[in-house]
C-alpha positions in Angstrom: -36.0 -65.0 193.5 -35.0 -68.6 193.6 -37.9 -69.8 194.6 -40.1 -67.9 192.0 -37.7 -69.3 189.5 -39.0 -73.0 190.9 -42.2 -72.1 191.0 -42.5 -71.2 187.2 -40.7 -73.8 186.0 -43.0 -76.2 187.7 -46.2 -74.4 186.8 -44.4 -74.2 183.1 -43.9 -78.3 183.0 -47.0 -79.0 184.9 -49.2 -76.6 182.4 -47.6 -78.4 179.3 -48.2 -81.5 180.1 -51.8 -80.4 180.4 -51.8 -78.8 176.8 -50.0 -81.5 174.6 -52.2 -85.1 175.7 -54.9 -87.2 174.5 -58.6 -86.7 174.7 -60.8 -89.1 175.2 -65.1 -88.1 174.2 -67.4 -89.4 175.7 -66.2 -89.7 179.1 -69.6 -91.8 180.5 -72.1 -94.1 178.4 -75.1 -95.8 178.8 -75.7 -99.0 177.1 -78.2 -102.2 177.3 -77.2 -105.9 177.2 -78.3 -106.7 173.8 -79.0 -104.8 170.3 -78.0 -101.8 168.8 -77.6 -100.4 172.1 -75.0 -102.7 173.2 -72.3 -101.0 171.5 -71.0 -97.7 170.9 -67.4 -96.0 170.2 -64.6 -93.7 172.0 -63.0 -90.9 169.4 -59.3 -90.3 170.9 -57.6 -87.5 169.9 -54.0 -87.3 170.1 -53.4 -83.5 170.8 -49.5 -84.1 171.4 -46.8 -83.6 169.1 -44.9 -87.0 169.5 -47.0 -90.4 168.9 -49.3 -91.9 171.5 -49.3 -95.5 172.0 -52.7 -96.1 174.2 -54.2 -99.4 175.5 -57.6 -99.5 177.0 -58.6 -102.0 179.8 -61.7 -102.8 181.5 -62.9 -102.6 185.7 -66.6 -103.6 187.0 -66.7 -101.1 189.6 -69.1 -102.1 192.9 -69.5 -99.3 195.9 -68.6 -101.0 199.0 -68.8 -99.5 202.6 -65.0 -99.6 202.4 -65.2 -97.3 198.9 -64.8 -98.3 195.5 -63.9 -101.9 194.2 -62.1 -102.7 190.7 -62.4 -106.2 189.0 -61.1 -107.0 185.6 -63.5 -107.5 183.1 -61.9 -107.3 179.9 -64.2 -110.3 179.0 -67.2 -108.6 179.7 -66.6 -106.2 176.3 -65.2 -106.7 172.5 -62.8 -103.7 172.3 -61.4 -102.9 169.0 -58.4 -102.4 168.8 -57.5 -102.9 172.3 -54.3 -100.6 171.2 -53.7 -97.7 169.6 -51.0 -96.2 168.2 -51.9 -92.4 167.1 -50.0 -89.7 165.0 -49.5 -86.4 166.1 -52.7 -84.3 165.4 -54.9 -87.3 164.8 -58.2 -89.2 166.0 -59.1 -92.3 165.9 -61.8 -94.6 166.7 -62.3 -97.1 169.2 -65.4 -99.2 169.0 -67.0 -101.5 171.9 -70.0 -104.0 172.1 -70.9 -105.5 175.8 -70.6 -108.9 175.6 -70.8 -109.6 179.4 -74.2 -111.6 181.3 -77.7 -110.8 179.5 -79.3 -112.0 183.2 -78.3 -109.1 185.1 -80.9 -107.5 187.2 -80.1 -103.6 187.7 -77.3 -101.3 186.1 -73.9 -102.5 186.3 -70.8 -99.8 186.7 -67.6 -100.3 184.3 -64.6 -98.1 184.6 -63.0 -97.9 181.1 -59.4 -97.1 181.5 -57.4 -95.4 178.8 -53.8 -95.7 179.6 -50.4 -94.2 177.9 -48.0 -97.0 177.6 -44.1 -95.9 176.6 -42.9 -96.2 173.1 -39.6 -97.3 172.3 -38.5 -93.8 171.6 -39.7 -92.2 174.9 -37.6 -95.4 176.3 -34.6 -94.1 174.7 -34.9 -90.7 176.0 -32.3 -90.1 178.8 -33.1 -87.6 181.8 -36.3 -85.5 182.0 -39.8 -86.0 183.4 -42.2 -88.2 181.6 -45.5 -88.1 181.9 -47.6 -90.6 180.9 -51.4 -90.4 180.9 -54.4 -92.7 181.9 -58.2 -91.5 181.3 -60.8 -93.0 183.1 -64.2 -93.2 181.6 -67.6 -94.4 183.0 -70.0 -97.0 181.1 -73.3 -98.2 182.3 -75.3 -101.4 180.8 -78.7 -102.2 182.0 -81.1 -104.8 181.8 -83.6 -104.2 179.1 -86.6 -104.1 182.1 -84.9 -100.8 183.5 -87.2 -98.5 185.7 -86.0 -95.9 188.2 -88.2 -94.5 191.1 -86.4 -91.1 192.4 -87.3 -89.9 196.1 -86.5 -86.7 196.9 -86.2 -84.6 200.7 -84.9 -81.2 202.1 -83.5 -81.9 205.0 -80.8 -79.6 207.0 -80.8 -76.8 204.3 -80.1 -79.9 201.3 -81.8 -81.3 198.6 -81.5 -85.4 199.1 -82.0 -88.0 196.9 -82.9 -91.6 196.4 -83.4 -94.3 193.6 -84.7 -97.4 194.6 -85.3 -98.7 190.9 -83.2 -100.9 189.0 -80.9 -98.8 186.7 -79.3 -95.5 186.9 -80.7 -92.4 186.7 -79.0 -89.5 184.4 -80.2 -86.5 186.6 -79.6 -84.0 183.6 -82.8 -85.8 181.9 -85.1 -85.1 185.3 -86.8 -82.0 185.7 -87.0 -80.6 189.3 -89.0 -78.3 190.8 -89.1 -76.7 194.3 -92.1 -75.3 196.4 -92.4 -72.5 198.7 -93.0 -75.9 201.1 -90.0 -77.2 200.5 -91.2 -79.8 198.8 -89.4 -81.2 195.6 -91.2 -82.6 192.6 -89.3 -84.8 190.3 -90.2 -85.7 187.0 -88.8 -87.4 183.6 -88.6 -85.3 180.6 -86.3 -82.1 179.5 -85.0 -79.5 181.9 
């Protein structure tokens, strides 16, 4: 019986943490080096019923053979505000414009982070848990000479693919379709 007892309470605390957070839309972005499509905005939603302080920093993100690798690069983007303090119930609106190298030659990966920091009434709280929250979102900025080239195989029972272009591909946007061969055709448009 004990043990059930446990096990509630922590599904309990765990699933209520879950309910009252922040939301953070969109969670990826595609943008270009310069223009109107060098900027865009974050809408965070504070779905909590305490205040949410939140401050947002910036990773260039390259794929190694060893995984993943963050660098700062706050510089590479004008955030506004950096951080946010947000009411109980409400949204607000965080706007960002790359700023980074106009001479970059394929799509480059940034992680933005989104991360709670403690106010100075949850630092006054004595005992409990407290959880504090960090969203991670994706944005991509290509060069303005952006081209893809998709290659597609079945092998072993699985559809492969490759993209030897220069900027990333949003797969949602590519049609697919498969042959009684199969053979895969890929094309640009609507699914």
């Amino acid at each position: 019986m004990a043990l059930i007892v446990r096990f509630l309470t922590l599904y309990s605390l765990c699933f209520s943490s879950l309910v009252f957070a922040y939301q953070v839309i969109p969670m990826y972005q595609s943008l270009e080096i310069a223009g109107n499509k060098s900027r865009s905005s974050y809408q965070i939603t504070n779905t909590r019923p305490k205040d949410a302080l939140v401050e947002i920093k910036v990773f260039e993100v390259e794929f190694t053979s060893n995984g993943e690798s963050l660098t700062p690069a706050d510089s590479d983007f004008l955030i506004l505000p950096p951080q946010l303090y947000i009411e109980p119930g409400r949204r607000q609106t965080v706007r960002m414009r790359y700023l980074g190298s106009e001479e970059i030659k394929e799509t480059h990966i940034y992680r933005v982070i989104f991360s709670e920091v403690k106010t100075q009434d949850q630092e006054k709280q004595k005992g409990g848990v407290e959880l504090l929250l960090e969203f991670s979102t994706v944005v991509f900025v290509s060069p303005h000479e952006c081209s893809f080239k998709v290659r597609s195989w079945v092998k072993d029972s699985k559809v492969h693919f490759s993209n030897s272009g220069n900027c990333v591909v949003d797969l949602s946007r590519l049609r697919f379709e498969l042959s009684n061969k199969m053979m895969i055709s890929v094309s640009f448009g609507m699914k």
